[in-house]
N, C-alpha and C positions, 0 to 999 in steps of 0.2 A: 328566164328563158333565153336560149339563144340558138342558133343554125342546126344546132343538131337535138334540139328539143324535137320529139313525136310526138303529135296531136294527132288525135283520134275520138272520133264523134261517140259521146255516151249514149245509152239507150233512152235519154229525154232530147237528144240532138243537141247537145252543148257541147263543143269542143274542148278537148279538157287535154291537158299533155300527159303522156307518157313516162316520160322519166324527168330529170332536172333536178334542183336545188328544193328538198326540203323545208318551207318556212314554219315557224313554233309560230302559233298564234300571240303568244304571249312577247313576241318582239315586232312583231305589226304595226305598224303608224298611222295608216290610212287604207278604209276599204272604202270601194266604191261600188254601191248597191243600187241593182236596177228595182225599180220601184212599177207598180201599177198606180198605187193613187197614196198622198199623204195630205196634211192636213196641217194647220199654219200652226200647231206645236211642235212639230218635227216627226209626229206619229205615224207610220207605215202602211202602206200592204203592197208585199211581192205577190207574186207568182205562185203561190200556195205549195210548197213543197217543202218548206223550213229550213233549203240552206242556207243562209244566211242569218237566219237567227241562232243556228246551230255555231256559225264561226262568230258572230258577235259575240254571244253568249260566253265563247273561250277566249275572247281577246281583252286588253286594259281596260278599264275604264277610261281613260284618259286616249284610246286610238281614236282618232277622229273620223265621224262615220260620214259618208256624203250617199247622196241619193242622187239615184239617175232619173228624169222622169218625165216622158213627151205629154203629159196634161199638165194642167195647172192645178192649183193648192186646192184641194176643198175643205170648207170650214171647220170638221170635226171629224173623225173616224171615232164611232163610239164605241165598238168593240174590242176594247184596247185591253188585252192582260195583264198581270203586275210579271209577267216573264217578259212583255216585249222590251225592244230597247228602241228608244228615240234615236232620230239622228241628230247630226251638227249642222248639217245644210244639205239642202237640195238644192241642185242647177238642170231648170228646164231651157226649150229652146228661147222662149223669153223671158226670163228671170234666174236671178238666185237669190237662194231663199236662206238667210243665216237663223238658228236657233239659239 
């Protein structure tokens, strides 16, 4: 992104750009995923809508996934499918969490 990048609010209210540099998921390094609650394996849950399991799902295995997340770890998320993908770490406001 940069100054002449256009941002424009999508219809879930995320600001999303308009045009700019094309990135392949498959040359990705590092995503950084906001999180509602994860669990001290590295197991997930966003915001129910599947983006981001849709871009994990297409990126390395080896890009390193980080979670964003204002609560803290809870013990288990037991509904976990064999599609989800763990992350590498979560950083709340008082911790990071390494997997």
């Amino acid at each position: 992104m940069d100054e002449n990048t256009i941002i424009k609010t999508n219809d879930f209210g995320i600001p999303e750009p308009q045009n700019g540099v094309l990135l392949i998921n498959r040359k990705i390094e590092v995503v950084f995923v906001p999180l509602y609650a994860f669990d001290l394996k590295g197991h997930r849950v966003g915001y129910g809508k599947g983006f981001y399991d849709k871009l994990l799902a297409n990126c390395r295995p080896e890009t390193i996934k980080v979670g964003v997340c204002f609560f803290n770890a809870v013990n288990k998320i037991s509904d976990i499918s064999k599609h989800d993908i763990s992350l590498n770490y979560v950083v709340t406001p008082n911790a990071t969490f390494d997997f």
